[in-house]
N, C-alpha and C positions, 0 to 999 in steps of 0.2 A: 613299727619303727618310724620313729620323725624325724625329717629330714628339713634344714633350714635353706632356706634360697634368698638370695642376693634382691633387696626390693630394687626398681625403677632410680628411687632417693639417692640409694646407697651407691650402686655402680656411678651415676654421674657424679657425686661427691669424689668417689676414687680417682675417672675422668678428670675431674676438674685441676684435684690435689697433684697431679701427674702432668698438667698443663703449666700449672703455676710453677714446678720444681723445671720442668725444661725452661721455662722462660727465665727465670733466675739462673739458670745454669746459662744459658746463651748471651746473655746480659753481658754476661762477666767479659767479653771477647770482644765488646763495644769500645773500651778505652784503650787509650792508646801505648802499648807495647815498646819495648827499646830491645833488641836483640844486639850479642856480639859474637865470635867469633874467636879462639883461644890467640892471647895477643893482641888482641883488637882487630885482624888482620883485614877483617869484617865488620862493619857494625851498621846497623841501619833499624828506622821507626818506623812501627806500622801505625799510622793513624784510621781510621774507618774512611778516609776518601784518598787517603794516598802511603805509598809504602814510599819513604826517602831512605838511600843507601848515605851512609856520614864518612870522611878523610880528618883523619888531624894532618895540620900543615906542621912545619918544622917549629913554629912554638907554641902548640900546642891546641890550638885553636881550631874549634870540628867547624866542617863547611859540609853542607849536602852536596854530592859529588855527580848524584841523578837521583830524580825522581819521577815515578811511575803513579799516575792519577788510577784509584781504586776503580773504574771503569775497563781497565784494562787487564786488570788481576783478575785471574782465576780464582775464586775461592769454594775449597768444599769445606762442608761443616762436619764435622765430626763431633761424638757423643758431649762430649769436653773440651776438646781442641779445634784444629783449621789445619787445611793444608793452600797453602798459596802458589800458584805459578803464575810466571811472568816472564818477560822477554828482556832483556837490558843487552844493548851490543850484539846480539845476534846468539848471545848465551840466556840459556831455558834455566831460570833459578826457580827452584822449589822449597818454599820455607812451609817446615812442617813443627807446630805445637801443640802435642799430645795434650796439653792439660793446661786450660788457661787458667786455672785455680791456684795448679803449684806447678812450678816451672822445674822441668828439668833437663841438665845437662846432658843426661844418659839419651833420653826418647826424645828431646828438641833439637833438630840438626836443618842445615843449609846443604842443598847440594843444586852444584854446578854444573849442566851441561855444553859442552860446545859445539858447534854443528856439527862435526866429526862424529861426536858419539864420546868423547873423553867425557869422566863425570870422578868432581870430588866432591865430596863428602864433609861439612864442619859440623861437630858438635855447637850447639848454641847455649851461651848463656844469655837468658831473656828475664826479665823483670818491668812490671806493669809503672806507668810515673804518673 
C-alpha cells in the first residue's frame, strides 16, 4: 500500500495561504466604522485611534458629544469582528461586531453598564464610510 505525505513545500504554502487570508480578513476592521442605535438614540465612529460618540442638536446638526483616544479602549479581536470596552462617565460601554464584513443588526449590539451593575443592551446598526 502507498501512502502520500505532505512535503516541507507543500505544508508552508498552506502556512502561508492561511496567513495571507487572516491578514486580509483583519484588514477589513482598520477603517473606520459609524455605529447607531434603533432611533439614533446612540450613534457614534470608531476610527483606529479614537471611538467619538455623536448628538444631533435641535436642527439637525451631529457634534461629537465625547471622545475616547483608542489608547484607552480595550479591544479584543475576534475571528471576524472586535469587541470594544471603554469607560465614558463612570459607565462600562461594550461595543461588540461579530463581523466586520457584513454587519448585523441581530449579533452587533451596544451595552451599557453603570456602576451599580444596571446593564442595557442596543442592537447596533453599523456600516463601514
Amino acid at each position: 500500500m502507498k501512502t502520500k505525505t505532505l512535503s516541507i513545500t507543500t505544508l508552508l504554502g498552506i502556512l502561508g495561504l492561511l496567513l495571507v487570508i487572516h491578514t486580509l480578513s483583519a484588514s477589513a476592521a482598520s477603517g473606520t466604522i459609524t455605529c447607531s442605535t434603533a432611533f439614533g438614540e446612540k450613534t457614534f465612529t470608531i476610527e483606529t485611534d479614537r471611538i467619538s460618540f455623536h448628538r444631533e442638536d435641535v436642527e439637525g446638526n451631529s457634534r461629537s458629544i465625547s471622545s475616547v483616544p483608542g489608547d484607552s479602549v480595550r479591544t479584543h479581536k475576534k475571528n471576524l469582528g472586535f469587541t470594544k470596552t471603554l469607560y465614558i462617565d463612570g459607565n462600562k460601554h461594550r461595543i461588540n461586531v461579530q463581523n466586520t464584513n457584513e454587519f448585523s443588526d441581530v449579533h452587533d449590539y451596544l451595552s451599557i453598564t453603570s456602576p451599580k451593575g444596571h446593564e442595557i443592551t442596543y442592537p447596533l446598526s453599523c456600516h463601514s464610510a
